[in-house]
C-alpha positions as CSV (number, residue, x, y, z in Angstrom):
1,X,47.7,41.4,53.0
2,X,47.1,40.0,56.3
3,X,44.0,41.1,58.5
4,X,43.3,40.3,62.3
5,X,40.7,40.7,64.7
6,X,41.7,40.3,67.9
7,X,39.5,40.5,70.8
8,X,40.6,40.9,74.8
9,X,38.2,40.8,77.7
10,X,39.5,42.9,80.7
11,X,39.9,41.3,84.5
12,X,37.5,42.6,86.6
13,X,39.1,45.7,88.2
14,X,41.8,45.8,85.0
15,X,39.8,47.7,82.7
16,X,41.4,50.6,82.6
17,X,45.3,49.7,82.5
18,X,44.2,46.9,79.6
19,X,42.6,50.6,77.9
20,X,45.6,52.1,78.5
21,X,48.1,49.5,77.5
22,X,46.2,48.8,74.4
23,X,46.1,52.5,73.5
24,X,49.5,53.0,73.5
25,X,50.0,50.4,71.1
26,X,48.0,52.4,68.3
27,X,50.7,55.5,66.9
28,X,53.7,53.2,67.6
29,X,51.8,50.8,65.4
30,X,50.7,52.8,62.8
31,X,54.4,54.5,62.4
32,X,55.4,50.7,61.4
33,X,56.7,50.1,58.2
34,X,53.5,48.0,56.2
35,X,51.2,48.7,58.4
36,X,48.2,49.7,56.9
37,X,45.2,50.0,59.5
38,X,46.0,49.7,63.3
39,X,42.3,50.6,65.3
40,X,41.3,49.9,68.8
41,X,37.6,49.7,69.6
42,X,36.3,49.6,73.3
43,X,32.4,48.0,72.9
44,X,29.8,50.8,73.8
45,X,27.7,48.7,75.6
46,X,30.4,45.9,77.4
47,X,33.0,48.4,79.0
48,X,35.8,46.0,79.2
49,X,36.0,44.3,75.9
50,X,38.2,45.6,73.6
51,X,38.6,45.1,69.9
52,X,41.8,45.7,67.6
53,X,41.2,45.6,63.8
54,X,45.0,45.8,62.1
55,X,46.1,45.0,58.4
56,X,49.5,44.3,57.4
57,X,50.8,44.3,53.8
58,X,53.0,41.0,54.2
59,X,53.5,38.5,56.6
60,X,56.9,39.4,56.9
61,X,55.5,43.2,58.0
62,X,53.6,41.4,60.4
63,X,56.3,39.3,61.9
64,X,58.6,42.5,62.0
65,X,55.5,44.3,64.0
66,X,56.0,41.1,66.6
67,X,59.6,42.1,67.4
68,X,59.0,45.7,68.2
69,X,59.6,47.6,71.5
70,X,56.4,48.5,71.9
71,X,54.7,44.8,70.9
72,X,57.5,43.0,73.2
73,X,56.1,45.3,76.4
74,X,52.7,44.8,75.7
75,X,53.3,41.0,75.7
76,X,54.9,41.0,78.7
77,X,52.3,42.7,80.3
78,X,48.8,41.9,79.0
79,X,47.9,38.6,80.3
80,X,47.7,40.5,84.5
81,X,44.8,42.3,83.0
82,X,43.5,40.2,80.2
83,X,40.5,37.6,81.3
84,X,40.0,36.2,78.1
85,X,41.7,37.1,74.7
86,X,41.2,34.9,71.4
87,X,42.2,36.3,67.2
88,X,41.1,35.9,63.9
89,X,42.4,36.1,60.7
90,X,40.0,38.1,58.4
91,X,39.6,38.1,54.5
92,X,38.5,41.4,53.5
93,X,35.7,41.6,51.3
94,X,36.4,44.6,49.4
95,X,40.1,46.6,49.9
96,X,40.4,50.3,50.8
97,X,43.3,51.2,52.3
């Protein structure tokens, strides 16, 4: 299984088409074959920051998530609206999915 954190901070002014363009990455996501957990979390208290939590069962689900429509247009449009954006890989510490 393969868990990431990845974390964006908005542009000033960019907030809401980074909310948007995140968003729409969560049901196309999900749908995915070995994809297990695909969240988006906006931080109550820093409007702006965004975090996405997804699991993957394989590496090779993973990778195949990377080639999708959707993925491929959210890469080639994130960075306008993104100020800072930096990803971890995460070991879960007890498995429920």
């Amino acid at each position: 299984m393969v868990v990431k954190q990845v974390t964006f901070i908005a542009q000033s002014g960019h907030e809401e088409p980074l909310r948007i363009l995140l968003r729409d990455m969560v049901q196309p996501s999900r749908a995915e074959q070995g994809c297990l957990r695909y969240d988006i979390y906006e931080m109550s208290k820093i409007p702006g920051h965004f975090v996405v939590v997804e699991a993957w069962e394989s590496e090779e689900a993973l990778e195949g998530h990377r080639h999708s429509e959707h993925y491929l247009y959210y890469k080639a449009n994130y960075e306008v609206h993104t100020a800072e954006k930096y990803s971890q890989e995460l070991t879960p510490l007890f498995e429920e999915f």
